[in-house]
N, C-alpha and C positions, 0 to 999 in steps of 0.2 A: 359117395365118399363117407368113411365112417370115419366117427370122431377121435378115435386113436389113430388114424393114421396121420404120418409126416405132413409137415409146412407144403405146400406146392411149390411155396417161391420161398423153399430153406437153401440158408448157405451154402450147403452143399451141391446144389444147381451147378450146371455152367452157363455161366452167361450174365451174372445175375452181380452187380456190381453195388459197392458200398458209395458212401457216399465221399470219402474222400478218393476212392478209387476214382470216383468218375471227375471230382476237383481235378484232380494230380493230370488225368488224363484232356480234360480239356487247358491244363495250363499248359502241358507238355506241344501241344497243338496249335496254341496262338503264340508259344514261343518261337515254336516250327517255322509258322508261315507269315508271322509279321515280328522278326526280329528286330527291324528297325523301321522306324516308320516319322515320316514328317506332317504334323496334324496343326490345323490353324484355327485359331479358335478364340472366342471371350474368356478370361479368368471370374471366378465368382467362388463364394464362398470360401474365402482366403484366410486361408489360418496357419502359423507359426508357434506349434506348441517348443516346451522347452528343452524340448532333443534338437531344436533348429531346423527342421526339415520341415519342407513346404507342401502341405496338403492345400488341393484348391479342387475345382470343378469346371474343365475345358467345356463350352458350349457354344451352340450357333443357335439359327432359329429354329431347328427341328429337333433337335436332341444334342446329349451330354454324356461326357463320360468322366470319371474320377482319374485325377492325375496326384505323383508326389514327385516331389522333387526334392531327393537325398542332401542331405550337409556337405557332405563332401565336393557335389557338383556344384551347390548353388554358392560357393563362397566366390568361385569366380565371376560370378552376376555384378555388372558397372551396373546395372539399375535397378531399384526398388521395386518387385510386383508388386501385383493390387488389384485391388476386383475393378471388375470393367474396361479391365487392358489387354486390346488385343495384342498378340500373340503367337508366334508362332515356334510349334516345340517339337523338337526328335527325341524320340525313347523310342522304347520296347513295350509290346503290352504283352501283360501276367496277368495272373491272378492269385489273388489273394486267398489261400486256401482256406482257411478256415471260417472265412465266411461264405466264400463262393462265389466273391467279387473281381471282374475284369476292371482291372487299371490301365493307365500309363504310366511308367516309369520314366521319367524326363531328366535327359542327361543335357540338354544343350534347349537355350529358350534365347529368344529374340523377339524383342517387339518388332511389331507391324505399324508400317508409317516413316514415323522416325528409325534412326539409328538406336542402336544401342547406348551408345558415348552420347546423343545428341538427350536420350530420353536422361539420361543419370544425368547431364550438365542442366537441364528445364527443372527435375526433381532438385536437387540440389541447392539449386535457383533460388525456388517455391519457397525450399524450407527456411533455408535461411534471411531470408528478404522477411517472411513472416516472426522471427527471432528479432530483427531490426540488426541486423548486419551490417545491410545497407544505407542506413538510414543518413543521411548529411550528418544530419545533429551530431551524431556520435564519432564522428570523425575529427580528428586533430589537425591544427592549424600547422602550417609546416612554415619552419623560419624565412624570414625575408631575404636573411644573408646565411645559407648552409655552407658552410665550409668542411665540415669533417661529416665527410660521406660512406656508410658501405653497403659495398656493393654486394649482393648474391647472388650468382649463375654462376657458370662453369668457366675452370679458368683457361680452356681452351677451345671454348666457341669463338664464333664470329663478333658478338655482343658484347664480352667485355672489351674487346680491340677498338671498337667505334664507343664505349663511351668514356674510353683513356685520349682515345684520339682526341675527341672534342675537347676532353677537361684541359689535357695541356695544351692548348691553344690558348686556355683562360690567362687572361693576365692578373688575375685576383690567386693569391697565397689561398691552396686545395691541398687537404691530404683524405686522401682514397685510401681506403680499407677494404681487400678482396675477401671476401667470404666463400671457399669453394664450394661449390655443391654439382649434383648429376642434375641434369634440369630434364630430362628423357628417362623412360624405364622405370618398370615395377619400385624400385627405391627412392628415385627421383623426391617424389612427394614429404617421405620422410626426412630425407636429410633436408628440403629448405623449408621445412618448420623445425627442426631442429636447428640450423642459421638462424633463424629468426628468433628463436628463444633464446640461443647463446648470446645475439648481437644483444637485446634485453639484457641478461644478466652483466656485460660488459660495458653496459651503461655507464656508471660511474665513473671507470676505469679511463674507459677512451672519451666520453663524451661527444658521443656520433648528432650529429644532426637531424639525418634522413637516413634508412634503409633502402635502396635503390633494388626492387629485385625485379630479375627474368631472363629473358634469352629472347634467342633470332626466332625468324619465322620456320612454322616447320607445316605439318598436317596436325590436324584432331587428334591424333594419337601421339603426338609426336610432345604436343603443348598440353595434354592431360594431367600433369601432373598440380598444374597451377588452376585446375578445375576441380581438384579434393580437399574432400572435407576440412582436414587436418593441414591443410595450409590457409586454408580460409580462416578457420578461428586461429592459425599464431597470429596472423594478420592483425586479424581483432583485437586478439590481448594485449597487443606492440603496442610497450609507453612511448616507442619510438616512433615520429611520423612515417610512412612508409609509402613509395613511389612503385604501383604497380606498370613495367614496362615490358609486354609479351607480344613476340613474333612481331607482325607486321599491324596498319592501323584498321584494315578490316576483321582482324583477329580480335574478340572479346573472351575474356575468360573472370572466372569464377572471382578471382585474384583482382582483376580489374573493379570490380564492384566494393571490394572490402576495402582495399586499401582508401587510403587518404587520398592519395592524389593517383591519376591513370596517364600515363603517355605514351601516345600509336606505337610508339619504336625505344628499343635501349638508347638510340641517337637523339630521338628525338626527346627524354628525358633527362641525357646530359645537358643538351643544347638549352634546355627550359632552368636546369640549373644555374647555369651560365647566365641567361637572360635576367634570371630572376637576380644575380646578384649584380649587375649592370644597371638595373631597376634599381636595386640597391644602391648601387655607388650616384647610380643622375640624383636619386631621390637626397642624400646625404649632403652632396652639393649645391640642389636645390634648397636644402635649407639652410645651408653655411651661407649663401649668399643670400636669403633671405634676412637670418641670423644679424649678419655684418649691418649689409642695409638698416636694421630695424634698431641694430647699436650707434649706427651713425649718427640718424637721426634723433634716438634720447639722447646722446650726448650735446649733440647741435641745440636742441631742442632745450637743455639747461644750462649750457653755456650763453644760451640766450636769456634764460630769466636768473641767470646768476649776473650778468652784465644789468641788466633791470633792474634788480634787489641790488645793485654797490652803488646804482645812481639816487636811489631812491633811500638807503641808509645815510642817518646823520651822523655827526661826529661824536665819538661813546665820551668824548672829555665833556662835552654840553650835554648829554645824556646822563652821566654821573652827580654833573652839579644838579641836576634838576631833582634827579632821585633824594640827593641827600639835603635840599631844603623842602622835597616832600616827607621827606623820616623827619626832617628836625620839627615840620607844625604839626604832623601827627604825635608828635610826643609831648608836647606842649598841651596839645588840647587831650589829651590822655591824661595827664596829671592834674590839670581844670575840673576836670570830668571826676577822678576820684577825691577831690577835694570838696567839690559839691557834695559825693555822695557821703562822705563822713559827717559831714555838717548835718545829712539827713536823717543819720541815723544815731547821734548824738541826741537830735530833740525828739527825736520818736521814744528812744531810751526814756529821757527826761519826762513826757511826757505818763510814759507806763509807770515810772515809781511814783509821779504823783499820785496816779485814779491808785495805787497800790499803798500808798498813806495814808488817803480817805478813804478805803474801806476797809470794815472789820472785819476779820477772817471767823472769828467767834462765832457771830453773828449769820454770818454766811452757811457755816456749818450746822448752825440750831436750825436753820431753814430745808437744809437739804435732810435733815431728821426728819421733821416733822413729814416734808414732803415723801419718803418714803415709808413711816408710819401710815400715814392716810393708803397710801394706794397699797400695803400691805392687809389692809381692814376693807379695802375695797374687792384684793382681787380672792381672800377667803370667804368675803358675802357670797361674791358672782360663783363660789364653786358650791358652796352648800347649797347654794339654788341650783344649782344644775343637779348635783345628787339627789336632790328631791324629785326632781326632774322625770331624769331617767331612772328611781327607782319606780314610780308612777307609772311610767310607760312601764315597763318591765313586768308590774304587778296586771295592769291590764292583759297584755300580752301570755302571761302565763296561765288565768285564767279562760281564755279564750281558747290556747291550745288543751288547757285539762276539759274545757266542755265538746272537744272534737274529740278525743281519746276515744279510741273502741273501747277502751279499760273501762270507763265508765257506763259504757252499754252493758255490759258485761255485768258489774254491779250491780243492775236497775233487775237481772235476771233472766238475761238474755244470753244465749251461748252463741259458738262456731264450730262449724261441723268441718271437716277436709276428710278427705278422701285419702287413706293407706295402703302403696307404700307414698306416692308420691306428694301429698297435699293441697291437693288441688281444691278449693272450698267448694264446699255442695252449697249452690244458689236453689235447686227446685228439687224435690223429691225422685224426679226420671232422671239425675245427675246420678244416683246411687243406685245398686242394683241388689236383690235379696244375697243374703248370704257373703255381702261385701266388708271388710272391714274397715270403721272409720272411727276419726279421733274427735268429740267431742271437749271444747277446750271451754273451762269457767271460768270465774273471776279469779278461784283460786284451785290451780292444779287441771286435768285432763281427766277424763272417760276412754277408755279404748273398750267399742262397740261391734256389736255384730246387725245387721240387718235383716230385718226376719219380714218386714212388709212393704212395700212400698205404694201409697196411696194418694195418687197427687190430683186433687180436684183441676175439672178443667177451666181455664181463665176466661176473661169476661170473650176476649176477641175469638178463642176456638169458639164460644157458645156461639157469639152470630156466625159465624162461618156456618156453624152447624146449621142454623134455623136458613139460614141462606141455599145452605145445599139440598134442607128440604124443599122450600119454596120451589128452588127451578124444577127438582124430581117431582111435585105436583103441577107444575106447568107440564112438562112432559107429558104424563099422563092424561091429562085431562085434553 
């Protein structure tokens, strides 16, 4: 082969395929012979970018294959995927040309196990139980006596007939408010949360009691609508107490958990109405005749000590006399009393202008002179002896701190050296290094120096160290 001649395996070959020829033709091939196919398997690596379609990863215990599952198909899904759920799903397998990758394309998924409806109503469950949805606490107390009820289901099922039935049999004054809605099918769900937020804003208006919502019994598909989301939180929101009553008493739904109060049957939620307001009426009569009773008795009971108190009261004309010869000796000895005390204070008087004729007032006042002369000479002794005092201390003190003064070291002819730029004082000659700048400071004024030697005798303690280090190096040796 010589080096100008053609490629062996050039394009122009037959036979000799590109690399998306051979993509194209192996996709062409698995679309061929497995157009539709049902594959069962673990979900794993479960992801929901923001185009909404569902990449994940079908596995068992020996291997995997990459599945997606398009928007459009997955919006019909009652349940949440998620990794670690099995699964079972029909597609198509393709490939992905431009990488090169075999998928599955998955039009229809259903969990393995459970149902469908059974896994969305457990999910559903889960979530909101974890919200506190369910929670007692948060649930509203429903009145003792409801009398203005409404009702939401459909106004031609079997359910609302049996809970009209019951109501007018009541003998207690009831008005029932129907609320329509579809309680079955794709809509169902919306329109009885839509009930339930209208019966709310009409709050004021009509002043309903309770919310009474559901229907008869039907299948899982039939009662699904009282198993979605969006009627679970109106549920929630309702400032109105609200009576969840769906299908039959072994039927639980989503509804049943949120609401305030749950009863097996629409019948058997009128009849607990009913009951509850008979409760009402024994209890109300129960306490009128308690009531009555317990008036009887205070009455008896102070018509007895009012009989007591008229035997035991004297005549108010002998009460009267008595009061008014006790005002007449208390004013008697009141006017005793203040005629004493004038007499007392007549000679107390008498007595004070006497001592105030025998003393001179003159007299008195040349004393209180003299007395604050004296202690005027006494308290400028006591301070010019103190300023003497403390000018003494003072002169000691001043001279004590002038014999500490560096200033004065300074004078005798001794300087201070620091180190330039920073100042740092040179204590030892190995502090300063040749050719370093430093500021010698005098008594009066600064040197700025250069250093041209640096010669620092060794101190007393390097010398023994020294003489020491010879000693051991002639032990050594020797």
């Amino acid at each position: 082969m010589k080096l100008n001649d053609p490629h062996p395996f050039s394009e122009d070959l037959p036979g000799v395929l590109t690399v998306s020829a051979l993509n194209a033709r192996i996709k062409a091939l698995l679309e061929s012979t497995c157009s539709y196919v049902w594959v069962r398997g673990e979900i794993s690596n479960f992801r929901v970018p923001a185009s909404g379609h569902y990449y994940f990863t079908l596995k068992d215990e020996k291997s995997q294959i990459g599945a997606v599952f398009f928007r459009g198909q997955n919006r019909r899904l009652r349940f949440a995927p998620e990794s670690g759920l099995q699964v079972l799903c029909q597609g198509r397998v393709s490939v992905y040309e431009p990488r090169g990758e075999y998928q599955l394309i998955v039009e229809v998924m259903e969990p393995q196990g459970l149902g469908a409806l059974q896994l969305a109503f457990e999910q559903l469950k889960k979530r909101l139980e974890a919200e506190g949805l369910f929670d007692p606490a948060r649930k509203r107390p429903i009145s003792s006596s409801p009398q203005r009820i409404a009702v939401i289901t459909s106004p031609t099922g079997a359910a609302v007939q049996d809970i009209l039935k019951v109501l007018r049999r009541s003998p207690y004054p009831l008005t029932v408010t129907l609320l329509p809605v579809r309680v079955q099918g794709a809509e169902a769900a919306a329109e009885i949360a839509a009930a339930v937020a209208a019966a709310n804003a009409l709050r004021d208006e009509y002043d309903w009691d309770v919310l009474l919502v559901g229907r008869g019994g039907g299948s899982l598909e039939d009662l699904w609508p009282f198993n979605e989301e969006v009627v679970a939180r109106a549920l929630a929101a309702s400032a109105i107490p609200t009576i969840s009553a769906v299908g039959h008493e072994i039927d639980v739904t989503i509804a049943d958990f949120v609401a305030d109060f749950r009863a097996p049957t629409p019948t058997a939620a009128a009849e607990w109405i009913v009951s509850r307001l008979e409760r009402c009426r024994r209890d109300l009569n129960a306490h009128g005749d308690r009531l009555l009773a317990t008036f009887q008795r205070l009455i008896e009971r102070r018509a007895h000590g009012f009989q007591s108190l008229r035997q035991r009261l004297a005549d108010p004309r002998k009460r009267l006399t008595d009061w008014r010869l006790f005002v007449d000796d208390r004013f008697d000895r009141l006017v005793l009393a203040w005629q004493h005390r004038i007499e007392l204070e007549w000679s107390r008087l008498a007595h004070l202008g006497e001592k105030l004729r025998l003393s001179d007032p003159l007299k008195l006042v040349a004393y209180q002179r003299d007395l604050l002369e004296r202690c005027t000479r006494e308290l400028c002794l006591h301070h010019h002896k103190m300023l003497d005092s403390n000018r003494l201390r003072l002169q000691r003190y001043a001279s004590q701190l002038d014999g500490l003064s560096p200033l004065n070291v300074l004078a005798r002819g001794y300087s201070i050296t620091t180190l330039l730029p920073e100042g740092t004082i040179v204590r030892r000659a190995s502090d300063a290094a040749v050719d370093r700048q430093v500021r010698v400071r005098l008594t009066r004024g600064h040197l700025d120096c250069l250093v041209q030697r640096v010669d620092e005798p060794p101190s007393s303690v390097d010398a023994g160290n020294s003489d020491e280090r010879k000693e051991s190096r002639g032990q050594e040796e020797g």
